[in-house]
C-alpha positions in Angstrom: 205.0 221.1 169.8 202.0 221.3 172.1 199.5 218.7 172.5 196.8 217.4 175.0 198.0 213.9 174.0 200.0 212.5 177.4 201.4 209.6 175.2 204.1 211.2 173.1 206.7 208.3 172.1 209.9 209.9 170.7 212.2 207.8 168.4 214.2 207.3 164.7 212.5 206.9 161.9 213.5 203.3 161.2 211.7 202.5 157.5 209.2 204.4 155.3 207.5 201.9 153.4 205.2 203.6 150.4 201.7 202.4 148.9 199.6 204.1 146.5 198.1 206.5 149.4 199.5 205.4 152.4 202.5 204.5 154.1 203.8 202.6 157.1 206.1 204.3 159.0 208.1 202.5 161.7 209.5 204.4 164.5 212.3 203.1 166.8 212.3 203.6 170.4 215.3 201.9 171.9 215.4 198.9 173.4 214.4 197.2 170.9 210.9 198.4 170.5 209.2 199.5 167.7 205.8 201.3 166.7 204.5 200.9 163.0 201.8 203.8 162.1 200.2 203.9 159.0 199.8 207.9 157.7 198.9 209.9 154.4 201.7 209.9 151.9 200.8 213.6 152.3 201.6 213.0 155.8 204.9 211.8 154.7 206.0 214.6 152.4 204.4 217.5 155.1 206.4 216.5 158.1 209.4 215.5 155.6 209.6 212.3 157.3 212.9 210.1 156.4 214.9 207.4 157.8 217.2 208.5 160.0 215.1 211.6 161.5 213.4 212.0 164.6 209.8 211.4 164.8 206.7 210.9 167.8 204.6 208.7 167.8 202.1 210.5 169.6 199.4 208.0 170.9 195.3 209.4 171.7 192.8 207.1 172.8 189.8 207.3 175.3 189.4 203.5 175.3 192.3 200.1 175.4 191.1 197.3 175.0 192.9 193.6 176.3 192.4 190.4 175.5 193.4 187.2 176.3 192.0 183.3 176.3 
């Protein structure tokens, strides 16, 4: 897998957790960290996407935005 993305988090499929359209997926990272996506159902069945496997979280964004009071 090639990408331009620089933030490509690899992990375990930890729970796939089905709606009508979409799903949350969450992937494990170690450590205890987590990332929860939400992706296509379609998504799901394309990448064949099941606890257990190993998955990317692959992160693309021009702009972060922090917060704080």
């Amino acid at each position: 897998m090639r990408l331009s993305a620089r933030n490509k988090l690899a992990g375990t499929v930890a729970a796939i957790d089905k709606g009508a359209v979409n799903s949350t997926v969450q992937i494990d990272l170690g450590g205890g960290k987590m990332v929860t996506a939400m992706i296509t159902n379609a998504s799901v069945e394309e990448l064949e996407l099941e606890v257990g496997k190993t998955a990317y979280a692959i992160v693309k964004a021009s702009d972060v935005i922090v917060g704080a009071d």
